[in-house]
C-alpha positions as CSV (number, residue, x, y, z in Angstrom):
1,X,0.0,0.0,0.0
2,X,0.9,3.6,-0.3
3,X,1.5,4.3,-4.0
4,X,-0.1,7.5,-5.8
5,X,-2.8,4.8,-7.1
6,X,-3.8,2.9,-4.3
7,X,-6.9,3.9,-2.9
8,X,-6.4,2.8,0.8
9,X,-3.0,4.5,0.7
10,X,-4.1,6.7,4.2
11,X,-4.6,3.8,5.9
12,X,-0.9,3.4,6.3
13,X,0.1,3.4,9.9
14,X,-3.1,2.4,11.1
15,X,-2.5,-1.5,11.2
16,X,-0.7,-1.9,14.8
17,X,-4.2,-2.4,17.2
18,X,-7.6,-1.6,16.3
19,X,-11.2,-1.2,17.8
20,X,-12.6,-5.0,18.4
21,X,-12.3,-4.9,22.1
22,X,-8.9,-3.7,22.4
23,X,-7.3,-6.6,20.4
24,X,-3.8,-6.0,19.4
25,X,-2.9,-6.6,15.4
26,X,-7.0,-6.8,14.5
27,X,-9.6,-4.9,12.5
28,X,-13.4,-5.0,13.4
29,X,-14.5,-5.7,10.3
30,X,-18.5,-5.4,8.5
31,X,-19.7,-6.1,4.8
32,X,-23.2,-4.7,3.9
33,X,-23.9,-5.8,0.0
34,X,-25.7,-4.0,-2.2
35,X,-26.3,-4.0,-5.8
36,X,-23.3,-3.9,-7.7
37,X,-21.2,-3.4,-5.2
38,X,-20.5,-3.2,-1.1
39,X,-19.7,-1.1,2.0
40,X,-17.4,-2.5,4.6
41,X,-16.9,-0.3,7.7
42,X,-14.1,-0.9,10.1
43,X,-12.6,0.9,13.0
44,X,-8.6,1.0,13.8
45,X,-6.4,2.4,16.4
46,X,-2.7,3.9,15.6
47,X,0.0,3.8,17.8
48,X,-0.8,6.3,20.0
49,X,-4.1,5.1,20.6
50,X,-6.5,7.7,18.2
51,X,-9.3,5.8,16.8
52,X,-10.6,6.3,13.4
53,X,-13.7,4.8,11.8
54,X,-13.9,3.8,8.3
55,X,-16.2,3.3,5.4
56,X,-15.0,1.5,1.8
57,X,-17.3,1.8,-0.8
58,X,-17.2,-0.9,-3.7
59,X,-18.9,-0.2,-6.8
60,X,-19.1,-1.9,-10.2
61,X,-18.2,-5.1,-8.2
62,X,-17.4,-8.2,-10.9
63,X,-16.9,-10.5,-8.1
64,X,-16.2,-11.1,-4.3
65,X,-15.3,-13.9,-1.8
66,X,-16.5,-12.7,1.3
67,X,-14.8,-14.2,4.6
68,X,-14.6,-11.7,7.3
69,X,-11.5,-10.1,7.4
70,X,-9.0,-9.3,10.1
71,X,-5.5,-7.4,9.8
72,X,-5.0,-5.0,7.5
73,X,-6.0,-4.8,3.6
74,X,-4.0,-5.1,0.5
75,X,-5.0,-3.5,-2.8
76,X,-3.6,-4.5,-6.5
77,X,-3.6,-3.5,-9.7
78,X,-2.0,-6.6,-11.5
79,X,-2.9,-10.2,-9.6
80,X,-3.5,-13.3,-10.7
81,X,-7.3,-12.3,-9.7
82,X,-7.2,-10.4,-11.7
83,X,-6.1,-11.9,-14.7
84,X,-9.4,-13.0,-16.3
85,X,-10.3,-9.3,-16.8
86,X,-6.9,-8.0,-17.7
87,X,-5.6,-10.9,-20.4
88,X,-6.6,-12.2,-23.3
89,X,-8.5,-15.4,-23.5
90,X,-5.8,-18.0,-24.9
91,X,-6.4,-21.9,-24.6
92,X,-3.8,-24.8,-24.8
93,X,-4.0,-27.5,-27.6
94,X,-2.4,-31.2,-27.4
95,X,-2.1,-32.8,-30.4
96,X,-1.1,-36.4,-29.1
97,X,-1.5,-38.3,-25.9
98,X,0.2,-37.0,-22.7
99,X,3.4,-39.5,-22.2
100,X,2.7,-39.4,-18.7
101,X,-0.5,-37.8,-17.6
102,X,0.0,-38.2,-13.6
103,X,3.4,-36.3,-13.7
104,X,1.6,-33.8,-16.2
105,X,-1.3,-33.0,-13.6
106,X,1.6,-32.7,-11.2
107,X,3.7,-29.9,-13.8
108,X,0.6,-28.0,-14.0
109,X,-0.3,-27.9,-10.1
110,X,2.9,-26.7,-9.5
111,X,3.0,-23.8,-12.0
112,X,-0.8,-22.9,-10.9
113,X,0.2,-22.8,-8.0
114,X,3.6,-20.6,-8.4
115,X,1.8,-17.8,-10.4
116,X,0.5,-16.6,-6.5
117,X,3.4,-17.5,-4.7
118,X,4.3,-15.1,-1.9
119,X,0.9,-12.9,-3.0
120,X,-1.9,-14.8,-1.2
121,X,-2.5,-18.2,0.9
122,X,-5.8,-18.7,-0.6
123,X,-5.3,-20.0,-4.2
124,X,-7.2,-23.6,-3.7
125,X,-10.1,-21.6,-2.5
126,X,-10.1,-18.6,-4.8
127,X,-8.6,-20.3,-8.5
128,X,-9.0,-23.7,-7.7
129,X,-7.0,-25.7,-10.4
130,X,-9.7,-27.6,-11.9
131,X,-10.8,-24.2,-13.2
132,X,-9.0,-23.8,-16.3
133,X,-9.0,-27.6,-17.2
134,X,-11.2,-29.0,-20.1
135,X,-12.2,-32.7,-18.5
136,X,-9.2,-34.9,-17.0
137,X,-5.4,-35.5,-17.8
138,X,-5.6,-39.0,-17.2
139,X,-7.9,-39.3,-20.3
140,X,-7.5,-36.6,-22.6
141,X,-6.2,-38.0,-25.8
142,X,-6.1,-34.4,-28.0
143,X,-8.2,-31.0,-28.5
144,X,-8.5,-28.3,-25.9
145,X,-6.9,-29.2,-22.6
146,X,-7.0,-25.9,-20.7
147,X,-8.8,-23.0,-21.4
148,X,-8.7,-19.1,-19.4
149,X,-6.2,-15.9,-19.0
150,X,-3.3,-16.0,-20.9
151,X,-0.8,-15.9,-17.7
152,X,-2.1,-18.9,-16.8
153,X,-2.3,-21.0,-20.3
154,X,1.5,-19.9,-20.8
155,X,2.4,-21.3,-17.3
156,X,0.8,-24.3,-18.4
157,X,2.1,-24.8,-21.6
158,X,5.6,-24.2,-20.2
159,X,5.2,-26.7,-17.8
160,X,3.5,-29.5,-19.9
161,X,6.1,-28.4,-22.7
162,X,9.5,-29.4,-20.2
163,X,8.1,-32.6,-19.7
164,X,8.0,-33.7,-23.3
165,X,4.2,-33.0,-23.7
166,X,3.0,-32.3,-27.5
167,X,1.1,-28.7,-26.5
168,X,0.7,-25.4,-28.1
169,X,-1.0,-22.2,-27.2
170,X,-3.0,-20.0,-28.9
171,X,-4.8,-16.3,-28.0
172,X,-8.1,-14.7,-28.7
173,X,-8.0,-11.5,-31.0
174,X,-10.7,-10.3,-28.5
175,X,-10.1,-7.7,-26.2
176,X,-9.8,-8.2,-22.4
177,X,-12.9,-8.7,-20.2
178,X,-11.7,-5.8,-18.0
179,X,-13.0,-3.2,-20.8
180,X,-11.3,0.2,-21.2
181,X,-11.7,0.7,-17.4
182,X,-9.8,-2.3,-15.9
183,X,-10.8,-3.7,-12.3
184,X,-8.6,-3.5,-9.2
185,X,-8.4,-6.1,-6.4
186,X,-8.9,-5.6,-2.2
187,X,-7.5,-8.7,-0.4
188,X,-8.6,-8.9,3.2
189,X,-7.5,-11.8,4.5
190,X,-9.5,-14.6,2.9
191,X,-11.9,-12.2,1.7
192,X,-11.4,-10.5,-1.7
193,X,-13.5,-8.0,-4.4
194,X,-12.6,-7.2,-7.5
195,X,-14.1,-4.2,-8.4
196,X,-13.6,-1.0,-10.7
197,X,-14.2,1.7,-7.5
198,X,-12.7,1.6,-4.3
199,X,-13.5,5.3,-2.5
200,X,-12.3,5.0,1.2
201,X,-13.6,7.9,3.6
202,X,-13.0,8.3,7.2
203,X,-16.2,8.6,9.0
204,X,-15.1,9.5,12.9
């Protein structure tokens, strides 16, 4: 947090105890939904004890997980949430069978799985990796195996291609989903929104 762009950028500082009951390193936190978007309204204390009340409005919300949330949030421009709005669609082909289809699953775990490394703890929950997959490894003898953002598919195809697999990639001439006003991302905890409008205002 803290850069020109980042919406919750005067939250800084705030994060060391907040206003559930006095408990150090937590954030009361409340989600009212609404349509197309949310409020959440939280309360935090800084170091030398001043209490400030918040309000986040969401708007033009293109999906959520809510959780409850406690700590601090983290906003993002570029995530791999993010990616089905800001890449192109692209799509992996194989044109003979898989030598090994077990150790293939395994390739493509792993480099699912590294595309969020260090960013979240959450991926099985949020992009589980069944999501991009067109039926199963174990019996997929050509065509379309994977299917979604092109981050992902080249991941994939890298993967699948170091173990000897016959795959290609190809992308969609179509714009992104994210439009000419791309969405941002709010991680709180193992809650999240992607949204186009984040406006944060302090309330008391």
């Amino acid at each position: 947090m803290g850069s020109v762009d980042d919406p919750l950028a005067e939250l800084d500082g705030w994060w060391e105890t907040a206003c559930d009951e006095g408990a150090a390193n937590t954030t009361f936190l409340a989600c009212a939904l609404r349509d197309g978007g949310c409020r959440l309204e939280f309360c935090t204390v800084d170091d030398a004890d001043a209490q400030a009340d918040w309000r986040l409005e969401i708007d033009d919300c293109l999906e959520f997980a809510w959780r409850g949330g406690r700590g601090g949030p983290a906003w993002f421009s570029d995530h791999a949430l993010l990616a089905p709005y800001l890449d192109r669609r692209a799509w992996i082909s194989i044109a003979t069978p898989l030598p090994d289809p077990l150790r293939a699953w395994g390739a493509v775990a792993q480099a699912h799985g590294a595309l969020a490394r260090g960013t979240w703890r959450h991926i099985g929950e949020w992009i589980p990796l069944g999501r991009f997959l067109r039926g199963s490894m174990m019996d997929q003898p050509f065509g379309i195996l994977a299917e979604g953002p092109e981050r992902f598919m080249r991941a994939y195809e890298a993967a699948l291609q170091a173990i000897g697999a016959d795959v290609g990639m190809a992308s969609s001439s179509d714009a992104p989903r994210g439009g000419q006003t791309p969405p941002s991302l709010l991680v709180w905890e193992a809650s999240y929104f992607v949204a186009r409008s984040f406006r944060l205002e302090r309330t008391g």
